[in-house]
C-alpha positions in Angstrom: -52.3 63.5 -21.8 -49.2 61.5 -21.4 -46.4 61.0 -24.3 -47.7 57.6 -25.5 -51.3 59.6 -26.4 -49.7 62.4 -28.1 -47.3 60.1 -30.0 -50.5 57.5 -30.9 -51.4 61.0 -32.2 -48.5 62.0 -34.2 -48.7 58.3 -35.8 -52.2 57.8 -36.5 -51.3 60.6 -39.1 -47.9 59.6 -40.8 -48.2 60.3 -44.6 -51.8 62.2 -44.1 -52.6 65.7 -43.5 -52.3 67.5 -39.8 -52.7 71.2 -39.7 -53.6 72.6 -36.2 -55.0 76.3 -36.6 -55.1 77.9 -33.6 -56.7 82.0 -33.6 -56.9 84.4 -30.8 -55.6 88.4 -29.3 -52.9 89.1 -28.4 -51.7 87.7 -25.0 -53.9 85.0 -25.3 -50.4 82.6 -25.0 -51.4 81.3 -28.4 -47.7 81.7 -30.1 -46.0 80.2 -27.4 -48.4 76.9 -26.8 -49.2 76.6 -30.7 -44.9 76.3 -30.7 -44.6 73.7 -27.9 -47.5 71.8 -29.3 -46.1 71.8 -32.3 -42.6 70.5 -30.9 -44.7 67.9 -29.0 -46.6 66.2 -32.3 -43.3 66.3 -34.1 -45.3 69.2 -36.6 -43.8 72.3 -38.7 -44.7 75.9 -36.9 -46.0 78.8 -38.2 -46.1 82.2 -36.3 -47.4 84.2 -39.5 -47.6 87.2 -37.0 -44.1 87.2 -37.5 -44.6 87.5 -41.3 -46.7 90.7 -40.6 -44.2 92.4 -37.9 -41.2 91.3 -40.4 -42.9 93.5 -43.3 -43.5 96.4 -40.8 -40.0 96.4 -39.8 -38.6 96.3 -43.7 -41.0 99.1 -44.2 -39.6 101.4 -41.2 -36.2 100.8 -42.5 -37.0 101.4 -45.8 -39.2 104.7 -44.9 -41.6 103.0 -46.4 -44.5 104.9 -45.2 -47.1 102.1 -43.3 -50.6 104.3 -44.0 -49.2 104.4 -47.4 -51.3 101.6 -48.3 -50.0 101.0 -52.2 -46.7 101.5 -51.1 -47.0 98.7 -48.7 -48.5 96.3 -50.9 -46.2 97.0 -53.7 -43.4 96.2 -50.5 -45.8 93.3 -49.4 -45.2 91.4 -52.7 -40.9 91.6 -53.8 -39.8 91.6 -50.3 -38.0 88.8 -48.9 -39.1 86.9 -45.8 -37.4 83.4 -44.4 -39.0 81.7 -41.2 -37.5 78.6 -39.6 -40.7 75.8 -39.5 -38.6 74.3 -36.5 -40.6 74.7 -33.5 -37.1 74.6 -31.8 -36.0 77.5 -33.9 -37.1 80.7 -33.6 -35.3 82.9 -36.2 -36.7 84.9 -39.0 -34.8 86.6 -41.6 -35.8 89.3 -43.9 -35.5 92.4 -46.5 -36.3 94.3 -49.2 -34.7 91.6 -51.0 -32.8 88.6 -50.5 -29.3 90.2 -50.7 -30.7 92.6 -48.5 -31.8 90.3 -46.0 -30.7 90.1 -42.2 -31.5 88.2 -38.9 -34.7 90.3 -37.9 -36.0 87.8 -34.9 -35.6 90.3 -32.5 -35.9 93.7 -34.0 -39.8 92.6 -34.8 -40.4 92.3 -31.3 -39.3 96.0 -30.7 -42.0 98.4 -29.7 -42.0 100.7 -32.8 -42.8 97.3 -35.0 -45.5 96.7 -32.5 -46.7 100.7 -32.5 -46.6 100.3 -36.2 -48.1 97.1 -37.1 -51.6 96.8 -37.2 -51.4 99.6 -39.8 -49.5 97.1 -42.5 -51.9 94.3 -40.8 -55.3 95.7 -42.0 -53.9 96.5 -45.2 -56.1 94.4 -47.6 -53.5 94.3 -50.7 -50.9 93.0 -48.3 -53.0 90.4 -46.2 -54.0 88.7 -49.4 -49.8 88.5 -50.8 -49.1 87.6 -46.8 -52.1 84.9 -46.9 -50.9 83.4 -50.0 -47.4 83.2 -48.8 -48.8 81.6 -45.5 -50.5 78.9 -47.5 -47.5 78.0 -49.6 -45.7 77.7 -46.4 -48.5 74.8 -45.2 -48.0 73.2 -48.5 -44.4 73.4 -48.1 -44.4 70.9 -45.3 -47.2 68.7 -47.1 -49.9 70.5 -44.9 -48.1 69.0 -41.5 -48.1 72.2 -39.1 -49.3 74.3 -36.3 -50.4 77.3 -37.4 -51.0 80.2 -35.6 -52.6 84.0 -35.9 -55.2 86.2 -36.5 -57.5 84.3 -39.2 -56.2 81.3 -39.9 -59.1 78.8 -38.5 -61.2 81.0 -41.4 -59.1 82.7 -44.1 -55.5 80.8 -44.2 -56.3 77.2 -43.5 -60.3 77.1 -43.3 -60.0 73.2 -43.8 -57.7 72.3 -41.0 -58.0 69.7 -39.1 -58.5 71.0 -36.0 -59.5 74.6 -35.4 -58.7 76.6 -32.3 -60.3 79.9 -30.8 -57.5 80.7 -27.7 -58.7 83.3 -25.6 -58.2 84.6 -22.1 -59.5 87.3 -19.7 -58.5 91.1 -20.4 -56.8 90.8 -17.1 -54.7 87.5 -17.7 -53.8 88.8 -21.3 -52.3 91.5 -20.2 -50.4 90.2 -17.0 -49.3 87.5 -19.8 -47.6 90.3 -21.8 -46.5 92.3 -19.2 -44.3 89.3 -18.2 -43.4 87.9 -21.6 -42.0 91.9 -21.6 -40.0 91.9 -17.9 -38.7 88.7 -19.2 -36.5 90.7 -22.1 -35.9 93.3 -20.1 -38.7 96.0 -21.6 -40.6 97.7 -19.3 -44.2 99.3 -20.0 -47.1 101.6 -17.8 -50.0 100.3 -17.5 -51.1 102.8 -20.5 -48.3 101.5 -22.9 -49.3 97.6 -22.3 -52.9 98.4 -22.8 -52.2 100.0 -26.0 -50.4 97.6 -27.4 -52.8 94.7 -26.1 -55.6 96.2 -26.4 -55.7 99.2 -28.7 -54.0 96.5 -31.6 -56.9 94.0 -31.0 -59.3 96.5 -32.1 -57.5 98.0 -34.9 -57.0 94.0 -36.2 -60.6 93.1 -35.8 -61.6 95.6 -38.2 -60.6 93.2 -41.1 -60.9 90.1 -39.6 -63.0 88.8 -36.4 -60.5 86.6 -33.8 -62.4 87.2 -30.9 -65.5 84.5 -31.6 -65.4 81.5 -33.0 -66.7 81.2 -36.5 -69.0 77.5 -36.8 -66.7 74.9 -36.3 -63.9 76.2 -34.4 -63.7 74.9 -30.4 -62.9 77.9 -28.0 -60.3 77.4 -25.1 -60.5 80.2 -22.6 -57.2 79.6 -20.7 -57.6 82.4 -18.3 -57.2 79.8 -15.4 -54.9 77.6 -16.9 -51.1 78.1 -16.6 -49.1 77.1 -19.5 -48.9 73.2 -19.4 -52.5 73.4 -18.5 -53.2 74.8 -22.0 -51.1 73.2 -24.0 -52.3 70.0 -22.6 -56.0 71.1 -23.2 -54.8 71.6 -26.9 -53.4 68.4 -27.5 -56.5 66.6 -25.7 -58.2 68.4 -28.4 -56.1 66.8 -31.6 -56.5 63.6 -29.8 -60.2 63.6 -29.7 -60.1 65.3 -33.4 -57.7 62.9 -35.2 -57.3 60.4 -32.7 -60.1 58.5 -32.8 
C-alpha cells in the first residue's frame, strides 16, 4: 500500500473511532508491527503486555509472592503504571506507587519478568483491574489506537474496528525471538527460548484462547512474510475495513 492509501485511511476517520486490535503468541511479531502500524496511521499504541510484565516486575521487587494470587490482585489494583501512547516512544514507568515509581522499560524485558509472568497473567482478579485499566487507556485517546495482546480482539476491545489474529509457524516464532534476544545482547539454548515461547503460550491460553480466531477476527499467518511484508498486509486490512 503506498502513503497516499494509508493516509486516505488515517483521514477517512478524523473525529470517528479507529481501534486496531491485533492478538497472537508470543513471537508472532505482533508488538513490533502493531507499533509501526500504529506510527504509520498517525494512532495511539498499546502494548498492554507491558502492563502485565510491569506488575510482575513491581511484584519481584516488592517480594510480592506471584502464585500468591490475593496478594497480586490486591498489588494489581494501588500500583502505579505509566505507558507512553507514542508509537515513537517506548518507555514505561512504574511502582508500588507513584512516588515509588521508576523507568522500568527495560527491566520488564529481563528474563526473571519473563520466567515469572504468566503466573500474574492468568491471575483472574488481576486481569479484570489490568483489563479495565486497558480500556480506560482506549478511552483516553477517544478510542484512536493500535492495540495489542493476548485478548484484546475478545475481552479488551471486542468492538474494534478491525480485529487481528497474528500468527506464525513454531519455527519462525522462535527464530523471531531468538533474534529480537541476540539483538540486546541475551543469549538463550534452545531449551531456554522454547520455554519462554512456548511453555508461556500454554500457561496464557489457559485463561484466554489467542491461538484461533474467535468469529470475526481475520487471521494473518506471517510465517513467510518479513517485517514490511506484515505490516503492509495489516494496513491493506484497515484499508479494506474502514476504507471503503
Amino acid at each position: 500500500m503506498s502513503d497516499g492509501g494509508v493516509n486516505k485511511t488515517a483521514q477517512l476517520r478524523i473525529g470517528k473511532s479507529l481501534v486496531i486490535a491485533i492478538d497472537g503468541p508470543s513471537g508472532s511479531g505482533k508488538s513490533s508491527v502493531a507499533r509501526e502500524v500504529a506510527r504509520r496511521l498517525g494512532l495511539a499504541y498499546q502494548d498492554t503486555g507491558a502492563m502485565y510484565r510491569a506488575l510482575t516486575l513491581v511484584c519481584l521487587e516488592n517480594r510480592v509472592a506471584v502464585q500468591n494470587q490475593a496478594a497480586v490482585e490486591a498489588l494489581a489494583k494501588r500500583f502505579y503504571y505509566e505507558q507512553w501512547f507514542d508509537p515513537g516512544v517506548d518507555m514505561v514507568a512504574a511502582g508500588v506507587d507513584a512516588e515509588d515509581a521508576l523507568d522500568v522499560t527495560d527491566e520488564i524485558r529481563e528474563p526473571r519478568v519473563s520466567e515469572a509472568v504468566s503466573a500474574v497473567a492468568t491471575n483472574l482478579g488481576a486481569r479484570t483491574e489490568l483489563i479495565r485499566r486497558q480500556r480506560a487507556a482506549i478511552d483516553s485517546v477517544r478510542h484512536r489506537m493500535v492495540v495489542e495482546g493476548r485478548d484484546i480482539t475478545t475481552v479488551v476491545a471486542p468492538q474494534a474496528e478491525v480485529r487481528l489474529l497474528l500468527t506464525a509457524s513454531e519455527e519462525a516464532r522462535l527464530a523471531r525471538r531468538g533474534a529480537q534476544l541476540a539483538a540486546n545482547g541475551e543469549k538463550q539454548s534452545t531449551e531456554q527460548l522454547a520455554e519462554q515461547v512456548l511453555a508461556r503460550d500454554a500457561k496464557d491460553s489457559t485463561v484466554v484462547d489467542f491461538q484461533r480466531a474467535a468469529d470475526g477476527v481475520v487471521t494473518l499467518d506471517s510465517s513467510d512474510l518479513d517485517f514490511e511484508q506484515t505490516v503492509q498486509a495489516v494496513l491493506r486490512l484497515v484499508q479494506e475495513s474502514v476504507g471503503g
